[in-house]
Structure formats: structure tokens, C-alpha cells
Backbone as CSV, one residue per row, in Angstrom:
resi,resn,N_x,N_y,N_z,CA_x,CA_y,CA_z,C_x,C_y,C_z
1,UNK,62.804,-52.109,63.460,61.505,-52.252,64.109,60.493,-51.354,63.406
2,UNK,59.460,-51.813,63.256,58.040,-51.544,62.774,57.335,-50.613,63.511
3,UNK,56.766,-49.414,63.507,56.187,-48.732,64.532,54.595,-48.388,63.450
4,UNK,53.662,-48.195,64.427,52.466,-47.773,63.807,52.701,-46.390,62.878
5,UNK,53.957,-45.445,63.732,54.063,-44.200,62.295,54.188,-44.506,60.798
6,UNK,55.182,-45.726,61.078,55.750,-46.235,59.449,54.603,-46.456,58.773
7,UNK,53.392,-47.109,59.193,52.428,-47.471,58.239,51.481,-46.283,57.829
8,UNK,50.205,-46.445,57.355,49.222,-45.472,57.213,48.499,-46.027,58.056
9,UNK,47.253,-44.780,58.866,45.918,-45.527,59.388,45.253,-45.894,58.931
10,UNK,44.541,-46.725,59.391,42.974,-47.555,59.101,42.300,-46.713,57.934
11,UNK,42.270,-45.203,58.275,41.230,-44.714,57.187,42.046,-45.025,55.444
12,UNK,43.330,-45.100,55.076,44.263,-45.444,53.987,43.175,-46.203,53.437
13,UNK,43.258,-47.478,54.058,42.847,-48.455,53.522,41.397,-48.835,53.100
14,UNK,40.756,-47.796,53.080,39.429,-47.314,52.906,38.984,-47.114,51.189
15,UNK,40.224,-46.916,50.808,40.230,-46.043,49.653,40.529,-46.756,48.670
16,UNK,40.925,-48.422,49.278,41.151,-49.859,48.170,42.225,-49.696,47.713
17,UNK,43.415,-49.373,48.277,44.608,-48.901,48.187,45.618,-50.334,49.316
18,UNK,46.542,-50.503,48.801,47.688,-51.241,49.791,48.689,-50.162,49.770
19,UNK,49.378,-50.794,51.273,50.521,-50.241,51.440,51.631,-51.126,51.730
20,UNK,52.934,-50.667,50.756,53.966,-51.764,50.359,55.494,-51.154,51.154
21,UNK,55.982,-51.963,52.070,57.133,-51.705,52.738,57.841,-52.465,53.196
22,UNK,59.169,-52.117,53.482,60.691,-53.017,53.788,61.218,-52.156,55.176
23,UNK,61.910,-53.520,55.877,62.392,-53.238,57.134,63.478,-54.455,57.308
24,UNK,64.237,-53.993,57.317,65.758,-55.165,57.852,65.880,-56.118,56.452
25,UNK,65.607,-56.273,55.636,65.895,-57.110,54.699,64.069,-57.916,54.259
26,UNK,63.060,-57.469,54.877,61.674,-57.780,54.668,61.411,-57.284,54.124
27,UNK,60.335,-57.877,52.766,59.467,-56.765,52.668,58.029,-57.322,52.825
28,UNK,57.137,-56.149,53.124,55.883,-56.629,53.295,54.386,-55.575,52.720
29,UNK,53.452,-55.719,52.676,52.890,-55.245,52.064,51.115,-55.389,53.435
30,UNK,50.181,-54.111,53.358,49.180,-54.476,54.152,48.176,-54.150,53.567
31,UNK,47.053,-54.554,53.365,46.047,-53.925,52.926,44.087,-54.485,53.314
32,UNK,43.380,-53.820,53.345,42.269,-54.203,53.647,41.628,-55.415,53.076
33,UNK,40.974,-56.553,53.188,40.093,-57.700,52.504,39.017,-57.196,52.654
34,UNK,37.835,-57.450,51.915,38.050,-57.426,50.266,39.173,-55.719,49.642
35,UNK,39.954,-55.808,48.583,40.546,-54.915,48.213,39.586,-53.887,47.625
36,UNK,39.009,-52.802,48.043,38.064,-52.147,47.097,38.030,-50.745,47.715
37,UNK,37.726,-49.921,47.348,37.072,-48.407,47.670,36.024,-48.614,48.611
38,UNK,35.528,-48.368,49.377,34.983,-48.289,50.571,34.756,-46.758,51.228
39,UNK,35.666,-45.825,50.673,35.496,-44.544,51.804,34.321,-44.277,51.856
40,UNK,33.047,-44.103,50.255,32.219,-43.175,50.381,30.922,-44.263,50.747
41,UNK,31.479,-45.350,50.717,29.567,-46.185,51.271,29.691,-45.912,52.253
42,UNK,28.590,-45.986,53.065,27.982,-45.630,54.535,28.573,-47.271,55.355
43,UNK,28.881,-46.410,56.415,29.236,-47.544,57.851,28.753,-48.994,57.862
44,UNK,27.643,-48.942,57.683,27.181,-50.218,57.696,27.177,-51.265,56.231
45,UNK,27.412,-50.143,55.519,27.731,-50.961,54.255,29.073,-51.651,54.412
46,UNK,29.866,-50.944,54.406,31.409,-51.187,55.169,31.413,-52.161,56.011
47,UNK,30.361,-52.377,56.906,30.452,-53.150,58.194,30.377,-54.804,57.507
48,UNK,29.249,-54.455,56.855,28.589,-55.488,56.365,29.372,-56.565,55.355
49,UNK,30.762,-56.273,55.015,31.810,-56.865,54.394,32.507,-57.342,55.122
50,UNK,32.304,-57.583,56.405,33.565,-58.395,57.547,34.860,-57.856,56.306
51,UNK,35.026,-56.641,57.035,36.380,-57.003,56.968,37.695,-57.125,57.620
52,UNK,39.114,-57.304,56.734,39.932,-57.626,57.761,41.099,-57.135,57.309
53,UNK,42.151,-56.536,58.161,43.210,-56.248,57.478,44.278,-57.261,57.385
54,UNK,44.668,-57.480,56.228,45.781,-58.238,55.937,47.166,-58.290,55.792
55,UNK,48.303,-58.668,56.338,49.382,-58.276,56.224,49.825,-59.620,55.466
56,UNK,51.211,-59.532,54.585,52.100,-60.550,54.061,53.328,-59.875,54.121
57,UNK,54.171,-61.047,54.416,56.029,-60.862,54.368,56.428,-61.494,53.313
58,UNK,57.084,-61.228,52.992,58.170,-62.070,52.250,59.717,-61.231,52.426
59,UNK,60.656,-61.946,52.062,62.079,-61.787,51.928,63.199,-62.316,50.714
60,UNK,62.766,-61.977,49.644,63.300,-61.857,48.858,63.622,-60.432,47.821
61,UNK,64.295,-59.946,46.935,64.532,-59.043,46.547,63.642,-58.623,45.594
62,UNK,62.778,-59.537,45.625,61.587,-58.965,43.993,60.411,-58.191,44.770
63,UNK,59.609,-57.685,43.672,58.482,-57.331,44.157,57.289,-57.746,44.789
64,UNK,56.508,-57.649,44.995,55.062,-58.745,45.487,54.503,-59.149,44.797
65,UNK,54.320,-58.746,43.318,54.372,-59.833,41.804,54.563,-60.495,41.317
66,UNK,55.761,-60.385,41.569,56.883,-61.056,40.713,57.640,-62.063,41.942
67,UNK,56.999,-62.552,43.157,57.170,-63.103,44.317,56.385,-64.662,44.177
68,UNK,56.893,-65.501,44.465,55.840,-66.443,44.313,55.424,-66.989,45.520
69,UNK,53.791,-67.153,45.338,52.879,-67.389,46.485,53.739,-67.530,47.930
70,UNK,54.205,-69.210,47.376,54.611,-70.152,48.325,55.923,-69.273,49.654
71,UNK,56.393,-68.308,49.008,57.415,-67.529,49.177,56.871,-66.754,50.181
72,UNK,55.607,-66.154,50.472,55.183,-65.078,51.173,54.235,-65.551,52.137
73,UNK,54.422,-64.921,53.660,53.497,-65.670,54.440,52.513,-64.628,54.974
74,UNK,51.688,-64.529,55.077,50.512,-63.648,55.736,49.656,-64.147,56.661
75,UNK,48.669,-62.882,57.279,48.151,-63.194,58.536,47.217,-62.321,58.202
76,UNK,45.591,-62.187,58.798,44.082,-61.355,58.838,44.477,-61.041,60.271
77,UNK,43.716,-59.757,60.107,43.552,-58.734,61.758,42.509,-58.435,61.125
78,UNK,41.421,-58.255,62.831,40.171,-57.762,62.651,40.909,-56.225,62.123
79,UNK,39.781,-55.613,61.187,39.926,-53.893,60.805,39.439,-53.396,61.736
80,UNK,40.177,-53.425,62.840,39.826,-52.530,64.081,41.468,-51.702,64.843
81,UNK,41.495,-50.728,65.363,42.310,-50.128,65.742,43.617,-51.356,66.744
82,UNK,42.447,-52.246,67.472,43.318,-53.225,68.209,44.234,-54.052,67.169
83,UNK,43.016,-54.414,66.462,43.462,-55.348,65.239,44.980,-54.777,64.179
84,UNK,44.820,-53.653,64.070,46.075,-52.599,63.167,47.370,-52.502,64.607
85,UNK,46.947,-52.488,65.610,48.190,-52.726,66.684,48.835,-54.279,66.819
86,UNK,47.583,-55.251,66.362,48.662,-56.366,66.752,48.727,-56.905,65.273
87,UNK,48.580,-56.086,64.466,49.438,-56.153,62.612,50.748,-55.958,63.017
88,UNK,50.889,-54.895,63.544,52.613,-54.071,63.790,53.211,-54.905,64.272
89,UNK,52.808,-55.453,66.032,53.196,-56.412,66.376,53.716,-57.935,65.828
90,UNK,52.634,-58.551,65.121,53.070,-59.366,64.151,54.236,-59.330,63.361
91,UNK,54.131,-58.063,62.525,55.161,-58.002,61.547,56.720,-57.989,62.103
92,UNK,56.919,-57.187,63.293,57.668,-57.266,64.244,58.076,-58.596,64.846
93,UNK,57.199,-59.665,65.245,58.042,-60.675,65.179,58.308,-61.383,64.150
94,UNK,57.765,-61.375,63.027,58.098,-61.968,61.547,59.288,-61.685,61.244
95,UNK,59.364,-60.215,61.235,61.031,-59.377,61.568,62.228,-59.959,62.183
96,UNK,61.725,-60.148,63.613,63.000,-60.819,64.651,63.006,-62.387,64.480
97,UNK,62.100,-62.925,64.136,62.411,-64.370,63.900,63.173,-64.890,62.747
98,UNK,63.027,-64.049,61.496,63.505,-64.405,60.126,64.903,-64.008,60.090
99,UNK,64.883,-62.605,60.845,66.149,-61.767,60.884,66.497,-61.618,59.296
100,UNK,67.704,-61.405,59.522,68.165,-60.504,57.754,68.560,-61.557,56.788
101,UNK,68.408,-61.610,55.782,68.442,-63.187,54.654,69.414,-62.345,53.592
């Protein structure tokens, strides 16, 4: 199981950075849309990019590169604190439904 500790917060992803991780035989990867640096523009610049956080699974043994598309499934959360709680959630049932491959 997936808990909000395992990941980084909201501010991580500020910095145009992903974060890449495995749980039960998953792996998955999360990161902000658009992918870019963001910490130092001002709020509303930030705002003004709708953005969204993105999660993808996949379950195979390669990397997220070397993964092909069709192979990996993903989902958008508003970039909001609610939105980063029902990421976890998500990934969590992506988790229990696929189970271990």
C-alpha cells in the first residue's frame, strides 16, 4: 500500500522534477503537467498554467523509457492537496486490482 509519506509533497513538483516508484510488483511514476520549474514564478503565474498532477502505472520490469506507451496507464488530479490525496488513492486501487504480475 501507497501512503502519502512514500511520495514527495506538492511543493517537489514545483521544481519540474518527477517522482519514480514501485510497490507490489508496480511501478509508477508522478509528476506535475506541464513538466517545468515553476518554484520561483509568482502564484499566479503558476496558477495560470492549469495545472495538474499526473500519475502513470505500469507493470513491467523496464523503466518508464524503455516502457511502451500502450503498456502504461495514467490518470490527471487537480494540483491541489485534495487532488495529491485521491493520486494515492488511485494508485492504490491500480495496485489491488492488477495485483502482482
Amino acid at each position: 500500500m501507497i501512503t502519502e509519506k512514500d511520495l514527495y509533497g506538492l511543493r517537489h513538483y514545483l521544481y519540474g522534477e518527477a517522482f519514480y516508484g514501485s510497490s507490489e510488483g508496480m511501478r509508477f511514476r508522478v509528476a506535475r503537467v506541464p513538466l517545468e520549474n515553476v518554484v520561483f514564478k509568482k502564484q499566479e503565474e503558476q496558477d495560470a498554467q492549469n495545472p495538474k498532477l499526473k500519475a502513470e502505472v505500469w507493470f513491467t520490469p523496464f523503466a518508464y523509457e524503455k516502457t511502451p506507451e500502450e503498456e502504461i496507464t495514467g490518470k490527471e488530479f487537480a494540483f491541489t492537496d485534495e487532488g495529491y490525496r485521491e493520486m494515492v488513492s488511485w494508485l492504490n486501487t491500480v495496485e489491488a486490482s492488477e495485483g502482482f504480475r
